[in-house]
TORPA-4810 file (N, C-alpha, C, O; in nm, 3 decimals):
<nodes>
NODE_1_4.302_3.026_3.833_4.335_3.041_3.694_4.339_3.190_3.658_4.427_3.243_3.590_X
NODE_2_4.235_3.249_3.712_4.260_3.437_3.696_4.365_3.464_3.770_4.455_3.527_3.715_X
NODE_3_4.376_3.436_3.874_4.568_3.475_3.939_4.665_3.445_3.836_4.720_3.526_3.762_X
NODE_4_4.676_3.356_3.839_4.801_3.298_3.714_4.809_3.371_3.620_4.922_3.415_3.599_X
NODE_5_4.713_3.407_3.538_4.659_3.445_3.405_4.725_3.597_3.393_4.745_3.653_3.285_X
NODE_6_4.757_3.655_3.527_4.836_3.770_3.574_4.934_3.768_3.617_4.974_3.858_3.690_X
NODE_7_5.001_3.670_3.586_5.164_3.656_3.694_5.182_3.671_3.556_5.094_3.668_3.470_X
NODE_8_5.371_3.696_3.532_5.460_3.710_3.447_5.450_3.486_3.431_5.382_3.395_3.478_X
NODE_9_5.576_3.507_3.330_5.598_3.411_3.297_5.696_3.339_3.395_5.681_3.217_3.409_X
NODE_10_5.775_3.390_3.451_5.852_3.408_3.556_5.825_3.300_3.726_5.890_3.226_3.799_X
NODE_11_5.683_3.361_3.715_5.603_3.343_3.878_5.529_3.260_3.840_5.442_3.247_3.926_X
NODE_12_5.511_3.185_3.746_5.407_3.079_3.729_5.468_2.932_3.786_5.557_2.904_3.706_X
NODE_13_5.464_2.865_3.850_5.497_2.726_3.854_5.418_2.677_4.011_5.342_2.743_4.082_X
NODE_14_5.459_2.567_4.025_5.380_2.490_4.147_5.361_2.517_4.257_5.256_2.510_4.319_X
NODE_15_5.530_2.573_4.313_5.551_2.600_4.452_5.443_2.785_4.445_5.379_2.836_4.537_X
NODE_16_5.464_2.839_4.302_5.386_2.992_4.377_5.262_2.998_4.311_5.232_3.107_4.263_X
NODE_17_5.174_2.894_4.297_5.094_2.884_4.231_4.947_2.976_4.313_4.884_3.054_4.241_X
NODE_18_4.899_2.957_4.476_4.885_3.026_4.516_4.944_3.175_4.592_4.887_3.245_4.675_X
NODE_19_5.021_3.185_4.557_5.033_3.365_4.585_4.990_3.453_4.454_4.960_3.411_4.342_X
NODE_20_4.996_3.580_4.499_4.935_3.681_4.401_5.037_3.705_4.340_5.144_3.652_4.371_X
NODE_21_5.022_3.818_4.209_5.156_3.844_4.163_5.226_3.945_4.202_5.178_4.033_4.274_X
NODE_22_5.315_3.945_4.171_5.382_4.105_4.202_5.345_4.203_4.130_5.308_4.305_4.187_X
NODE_23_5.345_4.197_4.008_5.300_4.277_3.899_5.214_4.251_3.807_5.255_4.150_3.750_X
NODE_24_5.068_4.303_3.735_5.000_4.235_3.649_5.068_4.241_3.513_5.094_4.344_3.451_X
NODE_25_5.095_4.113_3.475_5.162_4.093_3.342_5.048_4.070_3.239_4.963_3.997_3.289_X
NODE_26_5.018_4.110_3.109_4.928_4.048_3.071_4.975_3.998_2.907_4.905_3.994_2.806_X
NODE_27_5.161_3.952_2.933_5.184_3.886_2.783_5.123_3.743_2.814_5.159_3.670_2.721_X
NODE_28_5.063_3.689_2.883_4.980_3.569_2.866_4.862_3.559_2.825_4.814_3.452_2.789_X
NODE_29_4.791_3.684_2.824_4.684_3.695_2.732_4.669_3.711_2.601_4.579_3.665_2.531_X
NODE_30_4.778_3.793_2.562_4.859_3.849_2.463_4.921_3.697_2.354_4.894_3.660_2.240_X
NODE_31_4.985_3.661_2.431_5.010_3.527_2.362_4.910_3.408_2.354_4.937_3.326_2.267_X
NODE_32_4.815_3.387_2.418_4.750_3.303_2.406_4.664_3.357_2.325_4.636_3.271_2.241_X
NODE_33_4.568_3.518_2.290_4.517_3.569_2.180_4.578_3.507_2.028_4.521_3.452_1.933_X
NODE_34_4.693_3.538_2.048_4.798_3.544_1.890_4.764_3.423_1.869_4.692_3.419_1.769_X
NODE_35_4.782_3.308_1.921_4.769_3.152_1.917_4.597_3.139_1.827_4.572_3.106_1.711_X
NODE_36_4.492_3.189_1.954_4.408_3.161_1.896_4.303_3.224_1.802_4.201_3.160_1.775_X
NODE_37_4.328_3.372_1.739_4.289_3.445_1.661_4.267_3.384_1.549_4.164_3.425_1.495_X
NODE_38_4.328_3.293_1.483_4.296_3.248_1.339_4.198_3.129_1.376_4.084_3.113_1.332_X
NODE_39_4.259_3.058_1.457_4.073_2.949_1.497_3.965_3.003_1.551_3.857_2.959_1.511_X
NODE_40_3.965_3.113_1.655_3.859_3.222_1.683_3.757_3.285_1.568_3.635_3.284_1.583_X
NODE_41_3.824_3.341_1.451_3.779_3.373_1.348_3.736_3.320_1.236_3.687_3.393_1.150_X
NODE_42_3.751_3.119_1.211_3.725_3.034_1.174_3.573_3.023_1.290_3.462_3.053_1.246_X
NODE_43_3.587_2.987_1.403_3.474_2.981_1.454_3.383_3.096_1.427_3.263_3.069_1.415_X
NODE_44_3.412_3.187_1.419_3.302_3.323_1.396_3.237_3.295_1.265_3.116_3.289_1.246_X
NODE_45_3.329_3.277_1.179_3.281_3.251_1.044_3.159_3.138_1.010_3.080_3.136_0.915_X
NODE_46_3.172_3.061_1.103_3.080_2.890_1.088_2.933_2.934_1.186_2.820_2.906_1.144_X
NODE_47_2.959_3.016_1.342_2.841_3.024_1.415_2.823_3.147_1.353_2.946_3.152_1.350_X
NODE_48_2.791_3.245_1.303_2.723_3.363_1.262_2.634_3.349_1.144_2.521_3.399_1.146_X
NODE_49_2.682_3.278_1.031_2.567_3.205_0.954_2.474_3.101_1.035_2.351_3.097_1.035_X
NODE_50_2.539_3.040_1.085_2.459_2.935_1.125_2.308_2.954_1.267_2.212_2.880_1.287_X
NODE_51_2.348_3.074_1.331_2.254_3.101_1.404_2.157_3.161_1.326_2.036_3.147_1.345_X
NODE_52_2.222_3.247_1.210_2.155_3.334_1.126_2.018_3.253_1.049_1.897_3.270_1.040_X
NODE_53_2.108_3.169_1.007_2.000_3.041_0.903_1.908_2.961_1.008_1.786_2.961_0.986_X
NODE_54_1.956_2.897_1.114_1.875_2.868_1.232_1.733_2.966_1.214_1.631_2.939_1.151_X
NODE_55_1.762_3.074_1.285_1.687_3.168_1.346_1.543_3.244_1.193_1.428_3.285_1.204_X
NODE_56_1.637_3.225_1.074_1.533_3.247_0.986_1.465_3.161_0.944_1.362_3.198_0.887_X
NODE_57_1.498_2.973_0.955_1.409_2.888_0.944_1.317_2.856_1.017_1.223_2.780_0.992_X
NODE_58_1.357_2.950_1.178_1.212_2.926_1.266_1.115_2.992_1.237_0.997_2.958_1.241_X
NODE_59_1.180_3.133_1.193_1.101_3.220_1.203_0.951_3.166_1.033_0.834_3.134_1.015_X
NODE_60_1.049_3.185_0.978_0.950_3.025_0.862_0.835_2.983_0.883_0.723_3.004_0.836_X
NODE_61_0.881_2.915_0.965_0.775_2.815_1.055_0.681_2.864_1.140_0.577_2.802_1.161_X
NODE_62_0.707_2.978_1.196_0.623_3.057_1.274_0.528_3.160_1.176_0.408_3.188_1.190_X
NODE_63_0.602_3.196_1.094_0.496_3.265_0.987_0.419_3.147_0.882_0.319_3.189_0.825_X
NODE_64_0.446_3.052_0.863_0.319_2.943_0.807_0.246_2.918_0.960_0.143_2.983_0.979_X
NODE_65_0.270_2.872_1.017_0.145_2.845_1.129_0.084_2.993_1.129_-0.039_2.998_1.138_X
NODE_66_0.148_3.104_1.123_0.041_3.183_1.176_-0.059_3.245_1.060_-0.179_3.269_1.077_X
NODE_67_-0.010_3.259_0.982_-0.047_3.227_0.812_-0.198_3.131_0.796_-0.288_3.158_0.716_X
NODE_68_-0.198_3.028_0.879_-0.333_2.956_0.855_-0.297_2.772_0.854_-0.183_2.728_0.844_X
NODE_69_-0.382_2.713_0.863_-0.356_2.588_0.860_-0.330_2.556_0.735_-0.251_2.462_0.729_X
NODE_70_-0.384_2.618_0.577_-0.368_2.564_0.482_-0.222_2.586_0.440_-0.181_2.522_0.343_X
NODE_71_-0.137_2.676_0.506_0.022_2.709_0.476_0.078_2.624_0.510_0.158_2.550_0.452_X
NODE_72_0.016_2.627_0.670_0.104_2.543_0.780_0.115_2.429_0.724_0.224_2.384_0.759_X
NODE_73_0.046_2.336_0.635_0.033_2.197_0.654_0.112_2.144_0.559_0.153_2.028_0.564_X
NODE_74_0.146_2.243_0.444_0.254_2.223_0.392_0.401_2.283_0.380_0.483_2.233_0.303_X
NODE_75_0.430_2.395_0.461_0.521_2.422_0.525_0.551_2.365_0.612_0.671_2.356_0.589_X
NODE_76_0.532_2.307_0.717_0.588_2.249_0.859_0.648_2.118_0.804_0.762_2.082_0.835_X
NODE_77_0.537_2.019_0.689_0.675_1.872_0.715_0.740_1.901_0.598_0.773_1.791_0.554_X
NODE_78_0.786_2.005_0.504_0.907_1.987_0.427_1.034_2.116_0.532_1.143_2.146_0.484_X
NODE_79_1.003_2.154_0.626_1.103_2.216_0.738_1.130_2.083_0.806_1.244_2.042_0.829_X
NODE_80_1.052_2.036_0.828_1.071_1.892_0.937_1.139_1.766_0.882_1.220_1.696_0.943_X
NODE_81_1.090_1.748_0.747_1.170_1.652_0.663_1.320_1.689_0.658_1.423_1.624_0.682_X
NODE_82_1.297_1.810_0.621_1.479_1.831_0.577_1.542_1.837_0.680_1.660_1.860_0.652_X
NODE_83_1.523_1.828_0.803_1.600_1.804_0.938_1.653_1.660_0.934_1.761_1.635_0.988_X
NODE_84_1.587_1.572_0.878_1.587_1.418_0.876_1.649_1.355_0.766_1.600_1.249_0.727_X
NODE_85_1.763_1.409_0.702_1.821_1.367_0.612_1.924_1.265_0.649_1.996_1.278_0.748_X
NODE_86_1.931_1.143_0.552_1.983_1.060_0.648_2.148_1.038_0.613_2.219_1.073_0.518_X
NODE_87_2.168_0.973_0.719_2.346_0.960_0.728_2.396_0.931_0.609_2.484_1.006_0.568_X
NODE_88_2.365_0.846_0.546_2.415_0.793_0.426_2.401_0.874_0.305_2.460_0.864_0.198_X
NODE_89_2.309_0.957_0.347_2.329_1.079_0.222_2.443_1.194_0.234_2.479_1.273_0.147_X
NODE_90_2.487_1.180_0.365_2.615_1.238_0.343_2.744_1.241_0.309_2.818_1.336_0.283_X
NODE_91_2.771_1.071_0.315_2.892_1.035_0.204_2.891_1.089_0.094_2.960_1.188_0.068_X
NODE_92_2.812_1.030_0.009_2.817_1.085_-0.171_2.798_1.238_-0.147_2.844_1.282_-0.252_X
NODE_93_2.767_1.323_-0.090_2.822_1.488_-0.055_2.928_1.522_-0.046_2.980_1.619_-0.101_X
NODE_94_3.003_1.398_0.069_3.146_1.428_0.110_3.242_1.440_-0.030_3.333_1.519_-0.059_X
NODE_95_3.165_1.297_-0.122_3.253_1.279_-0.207_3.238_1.377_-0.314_3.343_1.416_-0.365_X
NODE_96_3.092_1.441_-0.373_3.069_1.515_-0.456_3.196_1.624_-0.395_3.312_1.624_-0.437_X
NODE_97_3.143_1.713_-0.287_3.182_1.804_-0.278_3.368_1.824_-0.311_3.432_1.922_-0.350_X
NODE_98_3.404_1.705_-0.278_3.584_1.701_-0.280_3.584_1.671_-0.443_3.690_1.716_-0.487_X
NODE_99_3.518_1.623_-0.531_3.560_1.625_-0.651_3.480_1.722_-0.734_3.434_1.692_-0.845_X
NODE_100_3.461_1.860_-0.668_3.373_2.015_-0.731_3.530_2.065_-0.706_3.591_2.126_-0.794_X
NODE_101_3.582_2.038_-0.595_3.693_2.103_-0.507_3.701_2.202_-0.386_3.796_2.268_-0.344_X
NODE_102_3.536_2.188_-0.331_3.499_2.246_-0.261_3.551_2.181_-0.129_3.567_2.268_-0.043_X
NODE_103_3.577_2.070_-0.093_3.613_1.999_0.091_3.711_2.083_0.103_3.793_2.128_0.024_X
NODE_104_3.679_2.104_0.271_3.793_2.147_0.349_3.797_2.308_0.331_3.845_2.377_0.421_X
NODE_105_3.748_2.363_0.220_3.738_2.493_0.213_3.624_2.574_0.272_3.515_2.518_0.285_X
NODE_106_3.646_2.776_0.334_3.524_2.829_0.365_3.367_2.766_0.285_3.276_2.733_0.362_X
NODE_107_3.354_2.760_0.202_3.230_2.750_0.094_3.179_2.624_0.087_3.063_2.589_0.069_X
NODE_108_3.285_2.557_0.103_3.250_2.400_0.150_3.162_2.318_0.225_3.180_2.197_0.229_X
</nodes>
């Protein structure tokens, strides 16, 4: 797949699939970038909060336990509860949220 990924458009097919190329071409990277830059940057947008918010709700949790048992004991099951929200509470969301006009959008 890295050989190929360097042939022209030209040298790609079955019969020369193993040989090297003649020349490193790299409009196949080039074009396959252009393709996926706007879903690339949709994904950036969704995991960079989301590790972000992850990573500060542990940290949460690690500062009530270390905080004392009287923190901990009520910090740990409303972090733990809200993990456990159940399926069916996410319909009437789906639906709230599409009649705010928020579905389908960043903010959404």
């Amino acid at each position: 797949m890295l050989v190929t990924g360097f042939k022209s458009f030209d040298e790609v097919s079955l019969q020369t699939m193993w040989n090297l190329p003649h020349s490193i071409a790299l409009d196949n990277y080039y074009e396959a970038f252009s393709k996926l830059a706007p879903h690339l940057w949709n994904s950036l947008i969704m995991v960079v909060p989301a590790a972000i918010i992850s990573s500060i709700v542990g940290a949460i949790n690690v500062l009530c336990f270390l905080a004392g048992a009287s923190a901990f004991k009520y910090c740990f099951p409303l972090l733990l509860f809200g993990m456990f929200i159940p399926y069916r509470a996410s319909h009437p969301l789906a639906v709230f949220m599409k009649n705010i006009g928020l579905a389908g959008s960043m903010w959404g």
